[in-house]
VEXKOL-706986 format. One record per residue (C-alpha): residue number from 1; residue in three letters; chain; x, y, z. Coordinates in pm, 1 decimal, m for minus. Each point is the difference from the previous one (the first is absolute). Layout:
BEGIN
R  NUM  ALA  A  X  Y  Z
...
***
This chain:
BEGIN
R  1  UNK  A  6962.5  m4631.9  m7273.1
R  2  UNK  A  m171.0  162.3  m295.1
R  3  UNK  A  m36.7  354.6  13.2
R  4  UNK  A  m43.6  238.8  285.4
R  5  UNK  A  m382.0  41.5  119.5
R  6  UNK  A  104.0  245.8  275.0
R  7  UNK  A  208.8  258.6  138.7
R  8  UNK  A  346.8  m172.0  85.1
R  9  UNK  A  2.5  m33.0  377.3
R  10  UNK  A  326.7  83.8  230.4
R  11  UNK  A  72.1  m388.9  11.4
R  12  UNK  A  244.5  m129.1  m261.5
R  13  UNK  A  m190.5  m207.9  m267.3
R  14  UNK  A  148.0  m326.5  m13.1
R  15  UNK  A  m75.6  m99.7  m321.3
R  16  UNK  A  178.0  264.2  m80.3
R  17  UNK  A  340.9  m39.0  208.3
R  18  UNK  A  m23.4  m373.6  m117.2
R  19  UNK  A  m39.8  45.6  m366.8
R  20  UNK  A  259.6  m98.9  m243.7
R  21  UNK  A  90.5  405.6  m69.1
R  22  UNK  A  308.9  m95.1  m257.3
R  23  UNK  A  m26.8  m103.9  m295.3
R  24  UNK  A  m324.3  m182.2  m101.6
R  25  UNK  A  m35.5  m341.8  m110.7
R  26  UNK  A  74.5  m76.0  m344.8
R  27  UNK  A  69.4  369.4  m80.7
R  28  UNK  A  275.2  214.9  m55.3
R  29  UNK  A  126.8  259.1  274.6
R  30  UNK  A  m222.4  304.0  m45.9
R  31  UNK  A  106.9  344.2  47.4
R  32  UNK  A  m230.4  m22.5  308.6
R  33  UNK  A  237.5  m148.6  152.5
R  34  UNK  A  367.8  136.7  m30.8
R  35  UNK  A  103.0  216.8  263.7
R  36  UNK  A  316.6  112.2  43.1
R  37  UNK  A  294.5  m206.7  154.1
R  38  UNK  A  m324.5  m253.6  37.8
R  39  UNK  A  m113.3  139.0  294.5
R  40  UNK  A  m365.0  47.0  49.3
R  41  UNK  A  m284.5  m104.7  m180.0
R  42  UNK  A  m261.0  219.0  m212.8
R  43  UNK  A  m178.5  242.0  150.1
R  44  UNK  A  m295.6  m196.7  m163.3
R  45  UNK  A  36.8  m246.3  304.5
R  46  UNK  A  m13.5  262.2  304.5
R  47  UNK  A  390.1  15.6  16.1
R  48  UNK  A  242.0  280.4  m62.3
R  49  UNK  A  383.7  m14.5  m120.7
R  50  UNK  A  266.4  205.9  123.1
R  51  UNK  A  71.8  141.4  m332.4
R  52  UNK  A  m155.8  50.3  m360.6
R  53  UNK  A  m244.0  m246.6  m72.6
R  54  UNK  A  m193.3  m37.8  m318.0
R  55  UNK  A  m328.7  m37.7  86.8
R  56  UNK  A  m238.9  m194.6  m203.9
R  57  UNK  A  m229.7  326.2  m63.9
R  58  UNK  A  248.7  187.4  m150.0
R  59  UNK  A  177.4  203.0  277.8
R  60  UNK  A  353.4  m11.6  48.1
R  61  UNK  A  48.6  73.6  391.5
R  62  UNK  A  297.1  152.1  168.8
R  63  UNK  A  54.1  m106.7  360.9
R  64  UNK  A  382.5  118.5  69.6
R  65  UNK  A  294.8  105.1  m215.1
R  66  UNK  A  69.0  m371.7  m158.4
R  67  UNK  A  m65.3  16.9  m392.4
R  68  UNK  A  4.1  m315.8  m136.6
R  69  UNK  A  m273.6  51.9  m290.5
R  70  UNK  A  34.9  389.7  m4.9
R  71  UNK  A  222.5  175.3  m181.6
R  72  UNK  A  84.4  388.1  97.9
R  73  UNK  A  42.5  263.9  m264.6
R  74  UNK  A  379.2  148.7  58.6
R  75  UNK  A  m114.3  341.6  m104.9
R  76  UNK  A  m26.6  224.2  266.3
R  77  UNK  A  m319.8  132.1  m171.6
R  78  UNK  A  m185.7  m301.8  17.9
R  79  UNK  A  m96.8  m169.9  303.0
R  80  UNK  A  m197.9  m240.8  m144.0
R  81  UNK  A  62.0  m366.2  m9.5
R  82  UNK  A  8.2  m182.6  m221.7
R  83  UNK  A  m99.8  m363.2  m45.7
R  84  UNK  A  272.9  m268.5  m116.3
R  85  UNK  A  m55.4  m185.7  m317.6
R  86  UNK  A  m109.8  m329.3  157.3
R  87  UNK  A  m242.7  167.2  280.6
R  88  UNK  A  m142.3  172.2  m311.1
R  89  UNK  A  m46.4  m301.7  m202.4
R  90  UNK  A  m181.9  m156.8  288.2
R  91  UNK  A  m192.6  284.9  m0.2
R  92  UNK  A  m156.6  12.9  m380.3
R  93  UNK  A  m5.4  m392.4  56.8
R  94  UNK  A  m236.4  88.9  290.8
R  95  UNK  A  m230.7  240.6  m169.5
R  96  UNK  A  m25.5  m181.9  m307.0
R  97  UNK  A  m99.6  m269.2  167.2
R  98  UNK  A  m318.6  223.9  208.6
R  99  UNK  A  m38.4  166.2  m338.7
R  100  UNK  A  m85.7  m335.0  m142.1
R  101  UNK  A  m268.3  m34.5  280.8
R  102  UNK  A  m153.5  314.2  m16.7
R  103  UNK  A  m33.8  m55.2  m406.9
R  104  UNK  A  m172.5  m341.4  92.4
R  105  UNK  A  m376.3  11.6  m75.5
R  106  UNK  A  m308.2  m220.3  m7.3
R  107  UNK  A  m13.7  m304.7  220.8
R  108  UNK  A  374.6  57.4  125.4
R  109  UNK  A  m92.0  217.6  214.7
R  110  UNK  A  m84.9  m315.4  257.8
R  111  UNK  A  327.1  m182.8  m64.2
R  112  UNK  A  160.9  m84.9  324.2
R  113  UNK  A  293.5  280.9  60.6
R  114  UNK  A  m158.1  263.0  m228.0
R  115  UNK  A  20.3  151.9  360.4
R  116  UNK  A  342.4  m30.2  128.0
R  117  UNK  A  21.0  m143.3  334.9
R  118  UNK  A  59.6  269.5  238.8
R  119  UNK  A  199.0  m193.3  323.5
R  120  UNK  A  m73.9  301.4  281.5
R  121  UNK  A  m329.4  m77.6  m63.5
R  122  UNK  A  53.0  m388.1  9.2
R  123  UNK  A  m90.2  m68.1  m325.5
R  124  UNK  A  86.2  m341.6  m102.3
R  125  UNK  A  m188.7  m160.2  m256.7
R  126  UNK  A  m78.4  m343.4  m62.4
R  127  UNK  A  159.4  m202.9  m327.8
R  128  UNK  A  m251.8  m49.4  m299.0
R  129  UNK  A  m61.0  m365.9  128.0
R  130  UNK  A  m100.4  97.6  291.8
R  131  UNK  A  m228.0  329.0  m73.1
R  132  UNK  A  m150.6  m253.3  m266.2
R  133  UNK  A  m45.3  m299.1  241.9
R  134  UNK  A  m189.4  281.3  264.4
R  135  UNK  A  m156.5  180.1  m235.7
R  136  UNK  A  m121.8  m388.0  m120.7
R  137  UNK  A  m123.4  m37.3  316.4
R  138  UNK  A  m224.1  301.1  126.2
R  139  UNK  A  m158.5  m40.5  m384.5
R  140  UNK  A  m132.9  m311.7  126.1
R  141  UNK  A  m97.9  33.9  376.0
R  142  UNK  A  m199.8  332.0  m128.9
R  143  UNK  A  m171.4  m210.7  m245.6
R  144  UNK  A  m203.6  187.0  m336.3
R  145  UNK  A  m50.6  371.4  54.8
R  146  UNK  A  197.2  m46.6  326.3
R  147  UNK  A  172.0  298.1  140.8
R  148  UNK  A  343.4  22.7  128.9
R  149  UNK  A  172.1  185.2  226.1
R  150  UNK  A  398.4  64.5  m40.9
R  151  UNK  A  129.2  143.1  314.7
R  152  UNK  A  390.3  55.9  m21.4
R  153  UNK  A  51.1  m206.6  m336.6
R  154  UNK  A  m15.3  213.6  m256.7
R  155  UNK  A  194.4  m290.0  m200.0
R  156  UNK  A  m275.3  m209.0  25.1
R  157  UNK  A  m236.5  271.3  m108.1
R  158  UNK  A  205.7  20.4  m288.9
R  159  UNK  A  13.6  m336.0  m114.3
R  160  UNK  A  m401.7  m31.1  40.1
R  161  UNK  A  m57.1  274.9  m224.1
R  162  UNK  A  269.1  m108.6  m255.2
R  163  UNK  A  m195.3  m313.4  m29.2
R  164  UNK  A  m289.1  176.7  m177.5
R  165  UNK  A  m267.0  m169.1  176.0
R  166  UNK  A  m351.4  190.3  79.4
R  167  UNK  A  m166.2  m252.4  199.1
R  168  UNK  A  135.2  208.9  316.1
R  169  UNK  A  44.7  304.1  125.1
R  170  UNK  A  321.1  132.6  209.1
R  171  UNK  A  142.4  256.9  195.0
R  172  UNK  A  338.7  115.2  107.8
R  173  UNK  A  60.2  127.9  359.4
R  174  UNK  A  345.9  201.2  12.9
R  175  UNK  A  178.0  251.7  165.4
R  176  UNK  A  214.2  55.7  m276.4
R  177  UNK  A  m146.9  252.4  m213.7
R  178  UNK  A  174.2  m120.5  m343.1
R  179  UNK  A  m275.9  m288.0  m24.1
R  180  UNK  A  m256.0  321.9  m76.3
R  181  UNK  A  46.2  m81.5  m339.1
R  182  UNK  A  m218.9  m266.7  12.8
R  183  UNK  A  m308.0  232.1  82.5
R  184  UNK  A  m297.6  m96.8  164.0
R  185  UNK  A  105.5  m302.1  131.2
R  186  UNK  A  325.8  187.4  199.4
R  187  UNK  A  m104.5  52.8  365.1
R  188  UNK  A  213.3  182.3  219.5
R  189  UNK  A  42.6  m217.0  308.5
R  190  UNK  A  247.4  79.7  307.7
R  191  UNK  A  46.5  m296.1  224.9
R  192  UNK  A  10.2  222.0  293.0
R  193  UNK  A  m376.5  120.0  m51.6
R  194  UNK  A  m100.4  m321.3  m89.3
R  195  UNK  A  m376.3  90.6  m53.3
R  196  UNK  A  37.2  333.0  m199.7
R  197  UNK  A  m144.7  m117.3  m267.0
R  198  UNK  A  m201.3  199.6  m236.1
R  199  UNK  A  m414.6  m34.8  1.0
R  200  UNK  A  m26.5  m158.1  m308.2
R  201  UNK  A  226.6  m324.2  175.1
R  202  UNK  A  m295.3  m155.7  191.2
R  203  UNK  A  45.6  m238.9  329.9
R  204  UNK  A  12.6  m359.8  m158.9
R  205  UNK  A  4.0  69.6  m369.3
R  206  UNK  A  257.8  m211.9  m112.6
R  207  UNK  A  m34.5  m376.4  m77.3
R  208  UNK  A  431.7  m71.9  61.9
R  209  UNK  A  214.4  249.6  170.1
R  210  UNK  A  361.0  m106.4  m67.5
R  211  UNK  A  249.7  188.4  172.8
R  212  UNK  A  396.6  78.6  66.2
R  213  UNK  A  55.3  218.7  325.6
R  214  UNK  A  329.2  208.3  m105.6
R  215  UNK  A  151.9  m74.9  351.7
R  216  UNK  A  104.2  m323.5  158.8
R  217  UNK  A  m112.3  125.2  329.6
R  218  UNK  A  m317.8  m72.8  227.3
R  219  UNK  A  m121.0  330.2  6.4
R  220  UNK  A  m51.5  36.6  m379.0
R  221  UNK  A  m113.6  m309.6  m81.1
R  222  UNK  A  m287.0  67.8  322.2
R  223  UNK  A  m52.7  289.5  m181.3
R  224  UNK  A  3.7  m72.4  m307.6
R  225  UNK  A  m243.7  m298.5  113.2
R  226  UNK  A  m270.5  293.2  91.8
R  227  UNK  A  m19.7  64.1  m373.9
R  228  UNK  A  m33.2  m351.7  m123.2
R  229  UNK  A  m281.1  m42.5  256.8
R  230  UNK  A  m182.3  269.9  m96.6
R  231  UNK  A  19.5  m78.4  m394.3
R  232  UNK  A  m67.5  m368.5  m12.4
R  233  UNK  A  m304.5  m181.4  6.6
R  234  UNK  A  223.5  m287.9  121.8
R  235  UNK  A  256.7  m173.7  m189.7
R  236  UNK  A  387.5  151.2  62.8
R  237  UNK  A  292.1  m72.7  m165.4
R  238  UNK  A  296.3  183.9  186.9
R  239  UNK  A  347.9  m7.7  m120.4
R  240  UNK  A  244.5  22.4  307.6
R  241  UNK  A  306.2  m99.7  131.1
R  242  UNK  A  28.9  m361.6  152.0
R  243  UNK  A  97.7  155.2  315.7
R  244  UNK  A  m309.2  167.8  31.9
R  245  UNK  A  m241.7  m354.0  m11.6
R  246  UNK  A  m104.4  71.6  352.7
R  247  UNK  A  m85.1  356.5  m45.5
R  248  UNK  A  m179.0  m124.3  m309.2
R  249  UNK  A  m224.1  m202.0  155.9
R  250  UNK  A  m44.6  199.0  339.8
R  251  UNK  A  m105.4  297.3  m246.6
R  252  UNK  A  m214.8  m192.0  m254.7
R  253  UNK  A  m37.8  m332.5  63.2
R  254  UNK  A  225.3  m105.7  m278.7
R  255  UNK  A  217.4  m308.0  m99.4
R  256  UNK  A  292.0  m9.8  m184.5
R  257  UNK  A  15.9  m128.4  m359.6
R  258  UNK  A  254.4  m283.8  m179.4
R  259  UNK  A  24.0  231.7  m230.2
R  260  UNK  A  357.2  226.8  38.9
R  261  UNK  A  m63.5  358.1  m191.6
R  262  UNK  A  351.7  108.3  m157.1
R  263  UNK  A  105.8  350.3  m101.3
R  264  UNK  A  193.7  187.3  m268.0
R  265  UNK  A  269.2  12.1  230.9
R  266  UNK  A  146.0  m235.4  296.6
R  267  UNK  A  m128.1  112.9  314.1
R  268  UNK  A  177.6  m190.1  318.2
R  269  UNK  A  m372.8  m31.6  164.4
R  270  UNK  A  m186.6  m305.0  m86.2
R  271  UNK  A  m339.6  103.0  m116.8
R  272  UNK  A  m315.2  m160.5  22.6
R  273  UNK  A  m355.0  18.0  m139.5
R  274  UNK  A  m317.7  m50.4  244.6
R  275  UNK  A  m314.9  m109.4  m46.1
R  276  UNK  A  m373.0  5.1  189.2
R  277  UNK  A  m165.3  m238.5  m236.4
R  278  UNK  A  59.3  m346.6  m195.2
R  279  UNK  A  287.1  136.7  m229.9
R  280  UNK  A  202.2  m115.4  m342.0
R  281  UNK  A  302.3  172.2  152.7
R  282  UNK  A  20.0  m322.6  264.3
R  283  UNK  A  23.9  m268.6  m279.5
R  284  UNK  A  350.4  100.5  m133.9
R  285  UNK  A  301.9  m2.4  207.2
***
């Protein structure tokens, strides 16, 4: 699921329980990701360790007396811990790496994980084929001076507006307040008040609505479908699950897609793309 359009609800995401939480594909083990004794996962993905974890923001969390990465001062007037040489190292490799983000300018700004993925929040996003393939997609079914609706894909977003193009217009609908960078085009948008929307977002004003509920469960996605309802003038592309194809259509009246979306990392669900109109996405398998 791409990023989290609503309040996390007391149900276990799961997209999130499923998803490949070690190390990512093709990619080194990140600091993200080394707890102690390997117990646990990041706090990143809803989960807590026992011990000291190094968390992916920065913090280095105690939880009991085990100190694997923390080293204690043995003078009795300093409390203090201190952090071992390795967790430390992880630690400037960590910043650099944010401080290299933060210096990015311009048109970087829309590159897809200039926004880390936060997992509490179910934020998963899609791999550069696939935002490109989408973001392909809506281009076309909103046709010149089209506008389009992004409703839990901020991924998407970004890819359309790294293209350049000005033959459309766009907005992003997101919980997650990081995407305010983008300005005007950021609308707040919790999935449990599906239709508290601001006044300037008009019944019906949106040529393509393509959307990613952040939960794999009936009541978001029914939810989540009051939005996409309201915003569209017809034509829905919703990104989903494949076990939620009957939900799909019950709610909107939608078919799944040949197409198969992939993400940046391996998720255990099968996901699906679904369409209300005569769509490109059903001539590839």
């Amino acid at each position: 699921m791409e990023k989290c359009a609503g309040t996390p609800s007391k149900s276990v995401c799961e997209k999130q329980i499923h998803a490949s939480v070690g190390t990512p594909t093709g990619n080194r083990p990140s600091p993200a990701f080394q707890t102690n004794m390997g117990q646990g996962v990041c706090a990143r993905a809803g989960l807590t360790c026992p011990a000291h974890v190094l968390c992916p923001f920065g913090k280095l969390r105690r939880r009991g007396g085990y100190r694997q990465f923390c080293e204690m001062s043995n003078s009795n007037d300093d409390d203090i811990p201190q952090l071992s040489s390795h967790t430390l190292a992880a630690l400037q490799e960590f910043y650099a790496e944010q401080q290299q983000r933060t210096d990015s300018g311009g048109n970087d700004k829309y590159s897809i994980g200039i926004i880390e993925e936060n997992w509490q929040l179910s934020q998963f996003w899609y791999s550069q084929e696939t935002a490109l393939r989408l973001a392909e997609e809506v281009i076309a079914v909103a046709g010149e001076g089209g506008r389009i609706a992004c409703v839990s894909t901020p991924s998407v977003y970004q890819k359309l507006r790294e293209l350049h193009r000005e033959d459309f217009s766009v907005c992003i609908f997101e919980y997650d307040k990081r995407f305010a960078i983008y300005g005007e085009e950021f609308i707040f948008y919790d999935y449990n008040n599906p239709l508290d929307l601001p006044e300037k977002i008009a019944a019906h004003s949106f040529d393509v609505v393509i959307a990613d509920p952040p939960y794999l469960s009936e009541e978001c996605l029914r939810k989540t479908s009051e939005t996409i309802k309201y915003l569209t003038q017809g034509k829905i592309l919703l990104c989903t699950g494949a076990i939620m194809e009957a939900a799909a259509a019950k709610f909107l009246g939608v078919k799944m897609c040949k197409f198969i979306p992939k993400h940046t990392r391996n998720l255990a669900n099968e996901f699906r793309c679904y369409v209300n109109y005569n769509s490109g996405l059903d001539c590839e398998i």
